[in-house]
N, C-alpha and C positions, 0 to 999 in steps of 0.2 A: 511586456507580456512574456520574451524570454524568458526574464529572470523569473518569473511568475513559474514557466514551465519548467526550467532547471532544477526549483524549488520541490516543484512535485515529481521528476525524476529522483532527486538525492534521498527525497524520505521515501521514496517505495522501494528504492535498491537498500536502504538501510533495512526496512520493513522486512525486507523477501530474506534477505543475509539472517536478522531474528528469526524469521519464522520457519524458513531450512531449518534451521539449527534446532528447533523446540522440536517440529515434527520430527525430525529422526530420532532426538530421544526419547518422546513417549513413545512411536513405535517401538525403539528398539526396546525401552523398560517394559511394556506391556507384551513385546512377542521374544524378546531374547534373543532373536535375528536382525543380523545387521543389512542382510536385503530387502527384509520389510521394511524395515527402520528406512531405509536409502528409498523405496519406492515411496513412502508416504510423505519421503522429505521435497521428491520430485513431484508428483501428483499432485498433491492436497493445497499447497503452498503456492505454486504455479497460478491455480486458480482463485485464491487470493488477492495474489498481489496484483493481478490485472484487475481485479476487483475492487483491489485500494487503490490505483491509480484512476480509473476512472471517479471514485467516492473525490480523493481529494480534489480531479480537475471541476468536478461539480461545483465542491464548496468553494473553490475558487471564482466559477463565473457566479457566482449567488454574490460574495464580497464585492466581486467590482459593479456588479451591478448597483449592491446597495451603495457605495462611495458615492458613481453616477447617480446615484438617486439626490443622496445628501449636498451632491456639490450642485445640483441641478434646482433644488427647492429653495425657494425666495427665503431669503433670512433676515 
């Protein structure tokens, strides 16, 4: 189950590193400021990525579950 949750730390820190990086440039292409550009990188992306980390802990207990299911039913 560690490695399970190490898995879904590595891809949301990867996730949050991408998604910094988009939001400050379309702030900064759409306002030309590099402090909106820098708030929108901090703000918007924040909320995010706690929002992918909980989605993928999700579909993780939905997989073990169904494994548990699969190794559980008579074959």
């Amino acid at each position: 189950m560690a490695l399970i949750q190490g898995a879904a730390i590595h891809r949301t820190l990867s996730f949050a590193a991408v998604h910094f990086c988009v939001a400050f440039l379309v702030g900064y292409a759409m306002t030309g400021s590099v402090l909106v550009g820098s708030a929108l990188a901090l703000v918007e992306p924040a909320f995010d990525t706690v929002a992918f980390y909980l989605d993928e802990r999700g579909w993780q207990h939905i997989e073990r579950r169904r494994s548990a299911e699969l190794l559980a039913a008579p074959g």
